[in-house]
N, C-alpha and C positions, 0 to 999 in steps of 0.2 A: 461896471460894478467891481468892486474892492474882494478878493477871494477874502472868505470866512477862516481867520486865523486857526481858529479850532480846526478847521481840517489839514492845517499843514500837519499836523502833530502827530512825531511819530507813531506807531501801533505794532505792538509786540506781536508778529502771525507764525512765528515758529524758532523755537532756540533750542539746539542740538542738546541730547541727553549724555548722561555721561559717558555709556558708549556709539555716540553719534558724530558725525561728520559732514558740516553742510556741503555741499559740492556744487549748487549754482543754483537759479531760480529765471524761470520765463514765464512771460506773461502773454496769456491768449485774448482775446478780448473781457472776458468778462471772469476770468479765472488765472492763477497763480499757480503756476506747475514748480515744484521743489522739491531736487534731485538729494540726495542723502547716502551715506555710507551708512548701514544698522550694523554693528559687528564687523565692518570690513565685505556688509554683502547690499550693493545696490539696492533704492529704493526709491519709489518716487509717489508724492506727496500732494495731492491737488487741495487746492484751498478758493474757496468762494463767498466774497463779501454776503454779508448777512445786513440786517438791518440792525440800525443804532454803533455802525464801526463794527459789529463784529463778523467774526469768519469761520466758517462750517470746512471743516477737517473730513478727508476722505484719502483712499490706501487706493492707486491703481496695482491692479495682480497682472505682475510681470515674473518672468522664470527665477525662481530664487538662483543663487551663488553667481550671479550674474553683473557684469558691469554695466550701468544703464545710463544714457545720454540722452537730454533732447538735444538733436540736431536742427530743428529747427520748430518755429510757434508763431501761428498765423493771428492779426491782429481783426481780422474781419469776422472769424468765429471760432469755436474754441479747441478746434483740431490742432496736432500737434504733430512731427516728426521724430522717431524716437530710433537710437539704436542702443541695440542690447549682445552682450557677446558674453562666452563662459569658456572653461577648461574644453567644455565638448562641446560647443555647439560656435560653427563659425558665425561672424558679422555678420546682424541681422538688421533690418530694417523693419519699424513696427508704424502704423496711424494711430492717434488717440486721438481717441474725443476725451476732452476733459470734460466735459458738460456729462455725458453722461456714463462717464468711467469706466468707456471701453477702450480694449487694446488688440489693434488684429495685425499679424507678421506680413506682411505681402511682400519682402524680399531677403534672398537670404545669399551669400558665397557659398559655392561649393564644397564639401567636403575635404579637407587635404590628410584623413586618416582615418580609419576606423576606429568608432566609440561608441560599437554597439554593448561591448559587456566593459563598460569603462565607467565608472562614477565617482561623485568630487564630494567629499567629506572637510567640514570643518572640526578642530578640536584647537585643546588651548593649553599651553603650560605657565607653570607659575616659575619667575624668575628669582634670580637670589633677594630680589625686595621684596619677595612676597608676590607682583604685581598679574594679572592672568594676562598672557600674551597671544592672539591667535594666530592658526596657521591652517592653512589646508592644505588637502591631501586627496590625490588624483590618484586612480588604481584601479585596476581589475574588480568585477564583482564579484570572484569568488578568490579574492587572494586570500592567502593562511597565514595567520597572526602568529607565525613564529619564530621571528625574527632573522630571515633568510632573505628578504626583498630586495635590489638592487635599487637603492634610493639617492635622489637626486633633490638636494635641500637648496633653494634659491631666497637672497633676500636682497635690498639695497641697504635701509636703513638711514637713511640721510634726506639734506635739506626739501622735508616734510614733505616729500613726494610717495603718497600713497602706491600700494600693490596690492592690485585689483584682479580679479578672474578675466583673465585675456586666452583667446584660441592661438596657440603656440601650435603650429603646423610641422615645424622640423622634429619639435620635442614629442608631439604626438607621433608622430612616422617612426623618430629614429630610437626613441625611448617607449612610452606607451603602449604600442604596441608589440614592443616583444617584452613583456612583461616587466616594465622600472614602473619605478612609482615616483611622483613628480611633488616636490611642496614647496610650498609659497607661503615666506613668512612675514608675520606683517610686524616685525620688530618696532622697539622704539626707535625714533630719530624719521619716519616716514609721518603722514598726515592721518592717517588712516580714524584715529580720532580728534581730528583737529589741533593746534596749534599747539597745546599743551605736550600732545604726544611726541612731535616733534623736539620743544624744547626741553624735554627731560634730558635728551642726549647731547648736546651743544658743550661745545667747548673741553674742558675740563671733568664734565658728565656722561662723557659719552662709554664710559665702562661699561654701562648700564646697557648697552644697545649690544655690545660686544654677548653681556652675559645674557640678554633677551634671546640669542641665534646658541648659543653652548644650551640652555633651557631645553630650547625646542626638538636640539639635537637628543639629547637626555630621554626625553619624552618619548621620540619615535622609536627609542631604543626600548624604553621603559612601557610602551604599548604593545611591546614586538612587532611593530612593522619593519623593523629591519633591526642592524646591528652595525657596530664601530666595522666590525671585515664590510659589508654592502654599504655603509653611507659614503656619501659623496658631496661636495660642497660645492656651489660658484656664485660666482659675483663680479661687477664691473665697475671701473672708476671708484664710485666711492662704495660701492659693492667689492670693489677688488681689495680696497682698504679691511673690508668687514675680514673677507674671507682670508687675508695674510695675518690680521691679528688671529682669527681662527687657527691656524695655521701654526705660530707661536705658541698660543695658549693654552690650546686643547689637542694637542696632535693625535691623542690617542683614541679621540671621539670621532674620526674620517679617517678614509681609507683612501682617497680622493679630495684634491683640494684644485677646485680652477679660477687662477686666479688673473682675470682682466683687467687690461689695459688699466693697472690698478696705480694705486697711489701706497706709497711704502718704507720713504723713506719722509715721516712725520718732522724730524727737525729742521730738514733744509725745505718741506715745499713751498716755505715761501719763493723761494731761487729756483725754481723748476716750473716751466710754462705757465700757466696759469696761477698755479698753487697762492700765490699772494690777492685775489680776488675772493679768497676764501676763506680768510679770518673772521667771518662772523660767526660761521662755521662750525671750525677745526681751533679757534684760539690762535692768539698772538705767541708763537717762541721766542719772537728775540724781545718783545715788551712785557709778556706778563712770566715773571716765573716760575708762577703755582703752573701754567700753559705747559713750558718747559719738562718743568719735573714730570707729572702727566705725561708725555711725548715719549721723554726718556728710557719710562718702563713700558711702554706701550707700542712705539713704533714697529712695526716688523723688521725691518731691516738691525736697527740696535736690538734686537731682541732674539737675533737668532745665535743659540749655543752650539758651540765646537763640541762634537762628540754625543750631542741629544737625537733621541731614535723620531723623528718625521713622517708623514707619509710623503712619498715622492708625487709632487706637486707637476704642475702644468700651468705653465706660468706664460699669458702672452702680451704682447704689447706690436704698436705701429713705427714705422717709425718718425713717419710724420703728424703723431699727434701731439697738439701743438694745446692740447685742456692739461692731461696730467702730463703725460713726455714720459717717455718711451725710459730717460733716465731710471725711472722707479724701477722700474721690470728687470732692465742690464743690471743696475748696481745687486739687485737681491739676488741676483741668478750669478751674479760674480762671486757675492759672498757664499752661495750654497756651494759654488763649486770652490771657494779657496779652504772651505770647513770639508769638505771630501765628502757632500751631502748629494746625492741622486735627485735629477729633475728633467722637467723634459719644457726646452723652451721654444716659442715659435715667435720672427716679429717679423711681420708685412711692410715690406717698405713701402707701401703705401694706405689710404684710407682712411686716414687721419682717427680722429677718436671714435672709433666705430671696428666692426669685422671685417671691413674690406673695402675698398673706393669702390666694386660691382657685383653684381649679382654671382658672379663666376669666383672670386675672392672670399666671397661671404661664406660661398658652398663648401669652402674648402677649409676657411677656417670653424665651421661647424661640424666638419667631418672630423678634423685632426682631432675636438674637443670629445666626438661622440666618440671615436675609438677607444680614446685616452679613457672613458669611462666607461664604455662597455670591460674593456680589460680588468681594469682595474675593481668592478664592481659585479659584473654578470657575469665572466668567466668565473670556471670551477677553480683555475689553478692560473695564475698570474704568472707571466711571461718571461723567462729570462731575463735581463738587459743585459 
């Protein structure tokens, strides 16, 4: 028998809202599980054929602020494997029943911090377009809004890789607990709202991504959770890009800038490791011009001025990373030092684009960073050099 063409035909069962994000879909035997980003805060979504083509819509209740996966979705009935992880709560392990809409934990990692008086708030700034940008915010529960907090602002911003509430064990231990406050921004140029949010920053657009992370900084200052003396910034790779334009543009909004294995000098990366697989990106310099001009005022490396006041930066690189190259980090740390500008640099000769080739490397370049920022931001009185 001939299948009934009427059934090939597609069926519209769920199209992300405008702040929505679809993140994957699995199928159990007689049910459709569809994972979602709402705001930047996991969700998941069970869907079940109905009669005449249609399909009945239901919400499983999983721990908000939460990043939620199915891991795995059995075909013989409609159980599902799920994990879910947050700023405080380590990698868990959940069973669902999709059938009948329950969610129970039955395994979970260890602790690697205490989060007993610890809680994760969402909030949101508006950018120089106008646009609302969110961000959360990790912290004591009885911190004081007055602008004294030793803050710690992370983002990436690029090719539409979403940031999501993940259990951070060093930054819970080594920050969190002695009282920093942790944010996570979900700028443009990430996925966070699908595909569009991403290509607002591409290319020639990408200011915009720049001015979404100065926003958020603004804001934290503007809610007094902290202040320009206590904020602190980092980022890596094309996170290091963020935080060196940061660096350039705002100096006076951080007190604190760490900038990883980053990418810095915008005109040549096509001629540096990798950097020329990444013109879909970052833009063409030597074919498009409007690319060029864009680059020119924007690069960090061309952008840094002889005799402008800085916060003194923490700038590291590998020296066998063979993504961005190690080139970005020396030449900006040459030119701070030929401008008589204060910095403090570290490069690993080994572990290619990462912290460290081992666990023992990694330890140590999260130490140099956590110091670099306690000083700089928890201490009362900042340290000679």
């Amino acid at each position: 028998m001939k299948a009934d063409p009427a059934r090939l035909r597609p069926t519209l069962i769920y199209a992300p809202a405008a702040r929505e994000a679809l993140q994957g879909a699995s199928a159990t035997k007689g049910m459709l599980i569809v994972s979602i980003l709402d705001n930047v805060r996991g969700r998941t979504l069970l869907f079940k054929p109905g009669p005449n083509g249609g399909w009945t819509r239901s919400a499983l209740d999983l721990p908000d602020n939460s990043t939620i996966g199915v891991a795995d979705a059995s075909n013989s009935d409609n159980r599902a494997l799920f994990s879910v992880t947050s700023f405080l709560t380590p990698p868990s392990q959940w069973l669902v029943d999709a059938g009948q809409g329950t969610a129970t934990k039955f395994r979970q990692q260890p602790p690697k911090f205490n989060a007993e008086n610890l809680v994760s708030q969402q909030f949101e700034a508006t950018s120089s377009d106008g646009t609302k940008v969110p961000y959360f915010v990790v912290h004591r529960g009885d911190m004081k809004f007055d602008g004294n907090n030793p803050t710690l602002l992370y983002a990436y911003g690029g090719f539409e890789v979403s940031q999501t509430p993940s259990y951070g064990a060093s930054t819970g231990k080594l920050w969190l607990e002695r009282g920093g406050v942790y944010v996570l921004a979900n700028i443009r140029g990430g996925g966070e709202f699908g595909p569009a949010w991403h290509e607002a920053g591409l290319k020639t657009k990408r200011q915009i991504v720049f001015d979404d992370f100065a926003a958020i900084g603004r804001d934290l200052v503007a809610r007094k959770i902290t202040s320009a003396r206590r904020l602190g910034i980092k980022g890596g790779s094309n996170g290091g890009l963020l935080t060196g334009v940061a660096f350039t543009q705002n100096p006076d909004l951080w007190n604190a800038v760490v900038i990883d294995i980053p990418l810095l000098d915008m005109l040549r990366i096509a001629k540096i490791a990798a950097g020329a697989s990444w013109e879909g990106e970052y833009g063409s310099v030597s074919a498009d011009p409007a690319v060029r001009k864009f680059w020119e005022k924007t690069s960090p490396y061309h952008n840094l001025v002889k005799g402008k006041k800085y916060p003194v930066p923490f700038i590291y690189t590998t020296t066998k990373d063979d993504r961005t190259g190690p080139q970005h980090a020396r030449k900006f740390a040459a030119r701070m030092e030929e401008y008589g500008l204060p910095f403090y640099y570290y490069e690993n000769t080994e572990g290619g684009h990462a912290a460290g080739a081992n666990l023992k490397q990694q330890a140590r370049t999260q130490a140099l960073q956590m110091v670099y920022l306690t000083r700089k931001l928890m201490d009362p009185v900042e340290p000679k050099r």
